[in-house]
Structures are given as structure tokens and as C-alpha cells.
C-alpha positions in Angstrom: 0.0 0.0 0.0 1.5 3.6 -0.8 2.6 5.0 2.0 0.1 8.6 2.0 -2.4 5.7 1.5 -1.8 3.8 4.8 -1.2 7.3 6.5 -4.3 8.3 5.6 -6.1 5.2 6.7 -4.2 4.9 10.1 -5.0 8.9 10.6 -8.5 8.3 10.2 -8.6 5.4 12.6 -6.9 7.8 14.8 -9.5 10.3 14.2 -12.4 7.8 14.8 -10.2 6.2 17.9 -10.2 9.5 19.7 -14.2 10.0 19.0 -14.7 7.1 20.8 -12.8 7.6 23.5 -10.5 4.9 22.3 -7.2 7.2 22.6 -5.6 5.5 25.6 -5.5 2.2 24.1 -3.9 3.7 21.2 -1.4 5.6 23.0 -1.1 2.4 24.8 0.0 0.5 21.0 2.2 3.3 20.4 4.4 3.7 23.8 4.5 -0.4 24.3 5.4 -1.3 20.4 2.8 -2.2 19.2 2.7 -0.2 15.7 3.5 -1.4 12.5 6.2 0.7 11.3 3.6 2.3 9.0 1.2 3.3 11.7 4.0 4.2 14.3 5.0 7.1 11.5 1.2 8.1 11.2 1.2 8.6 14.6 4.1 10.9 15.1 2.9 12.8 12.2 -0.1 13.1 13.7 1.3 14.1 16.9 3.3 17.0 15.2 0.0 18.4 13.6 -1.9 18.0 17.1 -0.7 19.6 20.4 -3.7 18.0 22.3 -2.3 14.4 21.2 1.1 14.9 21.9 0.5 16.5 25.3 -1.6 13.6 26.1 1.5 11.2 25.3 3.9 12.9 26.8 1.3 13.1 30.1 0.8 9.5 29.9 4.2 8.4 29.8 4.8 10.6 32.3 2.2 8.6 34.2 2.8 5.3 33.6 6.5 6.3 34.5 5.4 7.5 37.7 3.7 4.5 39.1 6.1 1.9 37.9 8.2 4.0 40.0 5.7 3.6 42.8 5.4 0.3 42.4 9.1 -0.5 42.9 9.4 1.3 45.5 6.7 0.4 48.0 7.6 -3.8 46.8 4.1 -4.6 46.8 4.3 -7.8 47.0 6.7 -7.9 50.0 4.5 -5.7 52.1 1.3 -8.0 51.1 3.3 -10.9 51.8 3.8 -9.3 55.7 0.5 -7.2 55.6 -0.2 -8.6 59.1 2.4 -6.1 60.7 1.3 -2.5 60.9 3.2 0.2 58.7 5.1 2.3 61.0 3.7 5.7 60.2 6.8 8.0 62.3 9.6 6.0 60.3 7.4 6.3 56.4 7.2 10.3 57.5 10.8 10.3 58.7 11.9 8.8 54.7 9.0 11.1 53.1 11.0 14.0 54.8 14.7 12.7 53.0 12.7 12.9 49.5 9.9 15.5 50.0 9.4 16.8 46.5 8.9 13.5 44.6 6.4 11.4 47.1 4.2 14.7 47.7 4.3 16.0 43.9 3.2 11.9 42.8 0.7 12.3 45.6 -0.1 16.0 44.5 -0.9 14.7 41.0 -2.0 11.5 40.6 -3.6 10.2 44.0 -7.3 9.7 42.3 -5.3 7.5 39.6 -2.9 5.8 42.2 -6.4 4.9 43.8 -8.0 3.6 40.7 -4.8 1.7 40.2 -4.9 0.2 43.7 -8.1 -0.8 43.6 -7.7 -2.9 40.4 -4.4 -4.7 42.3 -6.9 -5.5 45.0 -10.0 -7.0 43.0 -7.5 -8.8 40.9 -6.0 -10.8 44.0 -9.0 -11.1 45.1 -10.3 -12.8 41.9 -7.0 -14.7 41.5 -7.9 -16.5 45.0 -10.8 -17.1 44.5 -10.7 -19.0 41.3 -7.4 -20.9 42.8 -9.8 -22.2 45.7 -8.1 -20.6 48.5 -11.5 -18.4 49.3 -13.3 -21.5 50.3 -11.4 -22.0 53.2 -13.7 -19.8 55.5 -10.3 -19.6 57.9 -8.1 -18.4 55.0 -10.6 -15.8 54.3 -11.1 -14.0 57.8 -7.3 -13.8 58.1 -7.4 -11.8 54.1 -10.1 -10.2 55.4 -8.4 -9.0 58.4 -5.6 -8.0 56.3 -6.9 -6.0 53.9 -8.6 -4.0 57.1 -5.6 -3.5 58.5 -3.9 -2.1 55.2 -7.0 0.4 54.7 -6.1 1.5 58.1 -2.5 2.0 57.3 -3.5 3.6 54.3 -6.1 6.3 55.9 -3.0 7.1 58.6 -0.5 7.7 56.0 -2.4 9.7 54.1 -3.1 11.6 57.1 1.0 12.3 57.7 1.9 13.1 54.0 -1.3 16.0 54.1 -0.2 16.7 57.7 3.6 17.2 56.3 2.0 18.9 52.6 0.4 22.2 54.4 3.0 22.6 57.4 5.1 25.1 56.3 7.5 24.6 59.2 8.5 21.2 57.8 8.5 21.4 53.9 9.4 24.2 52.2 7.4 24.2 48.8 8.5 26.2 45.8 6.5 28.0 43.1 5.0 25.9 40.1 7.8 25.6 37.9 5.4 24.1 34.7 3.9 27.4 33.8 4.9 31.0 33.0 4.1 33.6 30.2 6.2 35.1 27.0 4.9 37.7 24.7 5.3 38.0 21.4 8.9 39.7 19.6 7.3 39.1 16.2 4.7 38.7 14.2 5.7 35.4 12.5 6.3 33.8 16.0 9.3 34.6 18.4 8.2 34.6 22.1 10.2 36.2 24.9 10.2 34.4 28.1 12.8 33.8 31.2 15.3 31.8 30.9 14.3 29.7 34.6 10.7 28.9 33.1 12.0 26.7 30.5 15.0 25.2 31.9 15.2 21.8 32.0 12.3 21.6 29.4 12.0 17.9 27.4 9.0 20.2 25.5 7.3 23.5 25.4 4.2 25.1 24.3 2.7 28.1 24.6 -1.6 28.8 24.9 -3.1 31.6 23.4 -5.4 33.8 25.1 -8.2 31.7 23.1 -6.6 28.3 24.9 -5.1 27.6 21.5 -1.6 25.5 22.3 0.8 25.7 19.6 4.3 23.9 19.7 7.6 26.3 20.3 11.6 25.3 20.0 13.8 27.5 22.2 16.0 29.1 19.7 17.8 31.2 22.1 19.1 31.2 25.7 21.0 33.7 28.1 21.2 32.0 31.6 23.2 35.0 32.9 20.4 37.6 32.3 17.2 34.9 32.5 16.3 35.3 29.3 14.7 32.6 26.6 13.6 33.8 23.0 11.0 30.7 21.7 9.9 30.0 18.2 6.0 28.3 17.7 6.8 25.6 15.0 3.1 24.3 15.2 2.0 24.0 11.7 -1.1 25.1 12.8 0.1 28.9 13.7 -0.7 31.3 10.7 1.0 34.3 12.4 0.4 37.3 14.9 -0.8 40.3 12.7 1.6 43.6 13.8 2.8 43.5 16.8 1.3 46.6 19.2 3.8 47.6 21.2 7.4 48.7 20.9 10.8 47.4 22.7 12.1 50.6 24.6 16.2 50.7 24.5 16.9 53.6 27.0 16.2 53.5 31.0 12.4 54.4 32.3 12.6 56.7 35.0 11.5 56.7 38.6 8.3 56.3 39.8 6.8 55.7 36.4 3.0 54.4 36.4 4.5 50.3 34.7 1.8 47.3 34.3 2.0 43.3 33.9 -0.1 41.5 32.0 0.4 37.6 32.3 -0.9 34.0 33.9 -0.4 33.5 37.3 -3.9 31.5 36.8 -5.4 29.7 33.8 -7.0 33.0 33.0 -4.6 36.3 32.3 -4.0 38.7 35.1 -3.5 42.4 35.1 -1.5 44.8 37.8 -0.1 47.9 37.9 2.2 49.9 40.1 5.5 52.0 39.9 9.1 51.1 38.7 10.9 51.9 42.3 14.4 51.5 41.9 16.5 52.3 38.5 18.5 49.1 40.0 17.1 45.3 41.1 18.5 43.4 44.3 22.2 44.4 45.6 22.2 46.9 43.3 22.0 44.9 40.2 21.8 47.0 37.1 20.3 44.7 35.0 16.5 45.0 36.8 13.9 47.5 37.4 12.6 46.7 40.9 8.8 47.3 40.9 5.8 47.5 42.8 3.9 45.1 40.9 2.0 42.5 42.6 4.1 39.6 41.2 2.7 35.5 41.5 4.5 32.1 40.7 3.3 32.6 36.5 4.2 36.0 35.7 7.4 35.3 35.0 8.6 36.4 31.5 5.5 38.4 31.2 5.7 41.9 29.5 6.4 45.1 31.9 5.2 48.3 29.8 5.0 51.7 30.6 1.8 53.8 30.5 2.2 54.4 26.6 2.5 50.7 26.1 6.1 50.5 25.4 7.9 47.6 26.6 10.7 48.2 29.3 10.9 44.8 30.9 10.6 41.3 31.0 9.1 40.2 34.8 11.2 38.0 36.5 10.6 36.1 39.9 9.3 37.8 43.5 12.1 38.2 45.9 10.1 36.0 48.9 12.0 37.6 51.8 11.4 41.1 51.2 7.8 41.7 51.1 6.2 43.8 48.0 9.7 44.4 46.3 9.6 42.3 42.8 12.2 43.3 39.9 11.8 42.9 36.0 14.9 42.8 33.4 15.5 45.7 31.5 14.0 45.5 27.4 17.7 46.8 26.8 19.1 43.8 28.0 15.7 41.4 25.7 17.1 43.6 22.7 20.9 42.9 22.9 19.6 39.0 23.2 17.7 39.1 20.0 20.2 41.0 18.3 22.8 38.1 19.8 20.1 34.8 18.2 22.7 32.7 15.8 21.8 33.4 11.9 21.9 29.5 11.9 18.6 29.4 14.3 16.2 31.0 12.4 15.4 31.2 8.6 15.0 35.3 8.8 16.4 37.9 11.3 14.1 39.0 13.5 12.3 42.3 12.3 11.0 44.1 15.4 7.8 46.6 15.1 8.9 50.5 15.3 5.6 51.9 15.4 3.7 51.5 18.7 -0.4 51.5 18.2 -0.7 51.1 22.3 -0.2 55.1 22.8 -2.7 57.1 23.1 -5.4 54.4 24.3 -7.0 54.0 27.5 -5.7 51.3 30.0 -8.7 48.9 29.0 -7.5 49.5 25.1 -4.6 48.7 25.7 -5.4 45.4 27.7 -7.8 44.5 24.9 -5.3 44.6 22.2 -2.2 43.2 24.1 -3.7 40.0 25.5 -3.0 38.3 21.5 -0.1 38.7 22.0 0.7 37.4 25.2 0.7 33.7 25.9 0.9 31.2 28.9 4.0 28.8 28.9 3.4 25.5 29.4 6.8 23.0 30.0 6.4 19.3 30.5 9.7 17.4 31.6 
């Protein structure tokens, strides 16, 4: 069969798959091997032309990764084997405090699945003594039964201790959401600004419109030393921006100038306004604005304009210890970066808009025209 033949046919099962909710055993076929060669390249073609799919792949590996993890680690079958002997809570919460991050994040995420999952392993023992006759002794079965009481009651109490250590704040130190941020758009054909510490570490990237459109991006450009990322969207569905609104100011704002943010903190977009405080950021760092922007885990690599809607800053992260003082990277600094992008990374130089349309408008104009052009970061790792 010609090959755009059998890709056609294998997309369209796809396409009929997903209607029927069949996605997960297809996904399945794909992650375990179990594609013809012909269908497997279907299927990454078909993951390049749809974020939704790929994110779901790259979620459910992530997944299935997660509680074969799990599963090693607890040694299921050792602890049913000695299920009798109750789980010492204290010496579980003294290990979960070695490892913090990983047991509470798996717990954070996926305790409804790890429930489903458990409750499977149970009913299929279950079924696998019964049909091997050992249910019939009525002995054998009060001492299961007694067991699986006593690991329900384990369970509920160490539930209770990794909750207990999950909201004290004297024991576990929790850090900001490190999965989500915001860029804004450089150009019209695609080029997103961001911070460098939102995407680090990134196996993929994608960015939402303000539509919850997800298109596909490629970090083109880094500078670690300043926190800056410049992105590209590659997804095949993008068909551009439209002229960019605003303009990238090169010289210094001055002090106590009315500033704004406009970015995701939360699945929908967030505005704040305040001054630019300090000419330098923290320790006298000339690089940053310090501002008196609220700032939330999010914002980061949002825009920072001034009152004509002139871009003077890229937000960067809230300095935790010293309450309302938050600080933004200088656009000088975002210009010199573009300028600085290998001629090897991208098929044109960047051409950036000289004519602001933002001055002049009201602050609700100017919010209704910036948020296309300002998008929510997703990373996956």
C-alpha cells in the first residue's frame, strides 16, 4: 500500500479512535510497540500536527512512569506478603521527609489514579484467590479479610501524615510551580520572549493563546546570565500574529513611572499595575527594574510596559524575603539578546515593530489589544 495511503487510513482510525474515547489504548500500542512501522510514523505525524495528542503522550508516559516508580518502590508484593504487621507511620514520614518533592508531587498529581490503580491490584488478587480455591477456606478468608482492614487503616494514617507534612510550612518548604509561565510576542511570524528559569530543563514546550489555543515552540535562544529565553512556535497550525502593538524601549524608564503586567499567574490572564521603584534590582543589580507590581508564581517572563505601552521589561521572579519588592529585566538587555540569536537558528532575522499602536489608548485598550499577543507557557519534563 502507498505510503500517503496507509497514513491516511491509520490517521483516520486515529480520528475515529479518539471520537470514541478509544485514545488511551492507542497511545497504549504506540508507547509499548505495538505499531507497525507504518502506523507508528502516522502517529508521530499526527502528533506533530496536534498539540492536544502529543501533550496527552507525553502526560501518559509521564504517568505510567510514575507508578512503575511507585510500584518499585513500596515492593508490593513484599509488604502483602507481611501485611499482618502494621506500617510504622513516624519511620514512612521520617523517609518522606529525606525525599519531599517527589512522594508529595506523585501524591499532588495523581492520588485519584494511584487509587484507581490500587483498587484494580486489590480486586485482581482477590479474583486470583478465588478462582485458585483458597477463598473457600472460610479460615483463610477471615485472616485476608483481616488483612486488607488492617492495610486500609495504614493507608487512611498515612495519608493523614503526608497531608499533615503537605500544608505545614514549618517542615516542607514548597517552591513556586515551575510548569507554567508567560512570553509575549517579539514578532509577528512567531518569536516569544520568556525567562530563561521557566524553561529550563524543558523535554518540550508550548505556549496557549489567550483563546486556549496550544501551539508547539523550539527555544531558539538562551541567556542564563540575564534569564532570558527567546521561543519559536513551530506548530503547523500557527498562521501568524498580525503587527505587533507595542514597541521594545532601549533607553532607561525613569522613577516612579505608572508600569503594568499582564500575564498568567492562573489559567486565565491577570493584570497589575504599580511603579518602577528602583533604577537598579537586588544588591544593586543593574540589569532590573525593581517594581511595585504584585508579582505571582506565572508572571514570570511576562511583559512590563509603561503607561504608553512601550515595553521596558521582562518580569522575573518575587524576591520571597522582602515583602512587595519584585524586579523585571530591563528590554535593553531582551534587545541585545535578540540582536545576539545565531543566523543559523532561524530562517530570517528578527524584524522588530517600530511603530507602537498602544499610545494614546485607554488602560482597558490597551489590555484588549495586548492579550494576542501574550501567551501562557506550558513545560512538560
Amino acid at each position: 500500500m502507498p505510503a500517503k495511503a496507509e497514513k491516511a487510513i491509520f490517521s483516520a482510525k486515529i480520528e475515529e479512535d479518539m471520537r470514541d474515547e478509544q485514545l488511551l489504548e492507542v497511545t497504549e500500542r504506540y508507547l509499548n510497540g505495538g505499531m507497525d512501522a507504518g502506523e507508528r510514523r502516522a502517529f508521530e505525524q499526527l502528533r506533530k500536527e496536534n498539540a492536544e495528542v502529543d501533550i496527552w503522550v507525553i502526560e501518559h508516559q509521564q504517568f505510567t512512569g510514575l507508578l512503575k516508580q511507585y510500584g518499585e518502590r513500596v515492593e508490593l508484593e513484599n509488604r502483602l506478603n507481611a501485611i499482618h504487621q502494621e506500617i510504622d507511620v513516624h519511620a514512612i514520614a521520617e523517609e518522606v521527609m529525606v525525599h519531599p518533592s517527589w512522594i508529595v508531587q506523585l501524591w499532588r498529581d495523581h492520588h485519584s489514579k494511584i487509587s484507581v490503580a490500587a483498587s484494580i491490584a486489590i480486586f485482581a488478587i482477590l479474583g486470583t484467590l478465588f478462582f485458585t480455591g483458597y477463598l473457600n477456606n472460610n479460615s483463610s478468608y477471615v485472616e485476608l479479610r483481616r488483612k486488607v482492614e488492617s492495610l486500609n487503616r495504614s493507608n487512611k494514617n498515612l495519608t493523614t501524615a503526608i497531608q499533615r507534612i503537605n500544608t505545614d510550612g514549618r517542615k516542607m518548604a514548597m517552591t513556586p510551580d515551575k510548569y507554567r509561565g508567560t512570553g509575549f510576542a517579539i514578532t509577528s511570524n512567531g518569536l516569544i520572549a520568556t525567562n530563561y528559569h521557566v524553561i529550563n530543563g524543558a523535554d518540550s514546550v508550548y505556549v496557549q493563546n489567550a483563546a486556549g489555543k496550544l501551539f508547539k515552540v523550539k527555544v531558539v535562544y538562551t541567556e542564563p546570565q540575564n534569564d532570558i529565553a527567546i521561543l519559536k512556535i513551530t506548530d503547523t497550525a500557527f498562521t501568524g500574529l498580525g503587527t505587533i502593538p507595542y514597541t521594545f524601549k532601549r533607553t532607561e524608564s525613569d522613577l516612579a513611572e505608572n508600569v503594568y503586567t499582564y500575564g498568567y499567574p492562573q489559567d486565565s490572564p491577570v493584570y497589575g499595575d504599580g511603579r518602577l521603584t528602583s533604577s537598579n534590582g537586588l544588591n544593586s543589580d543593574t540589569i532590573d527594574y525593581q517594581i511595585s507590581v504584585p508579582i505571582n508564581p506565572g508572571n514570570s517572563g511576562g511583559p512590563l510596559l509603561d503607561s504608553k505601552g512601550n515595553v521596558i521589561g521582562i518580569v522575573k521572579a518575587k524576591e520571597t524575603h522582602l515583602e512587595g519588592v519584585h524586579f523585571a529585566i530591563k528590554s535593553g538587555y531582551l534587545l541585545d539578546a535578540i540582536e545576539n540569536i545565531p543566523t543559523d537558528s532561524l530562517t530570517h532575522k528578527p524584524v522588530l515593530n517600530t511603530k507602537n499602536t498602544l499610545s494614546g489608548l485607554t488602560r482597558v485598550q490597551q489590555i484588549k489589544k495586548l492579550q494576542n499577543y501574550v501567551f501562557m507557557v506550558k513545560v512538560y519534563n
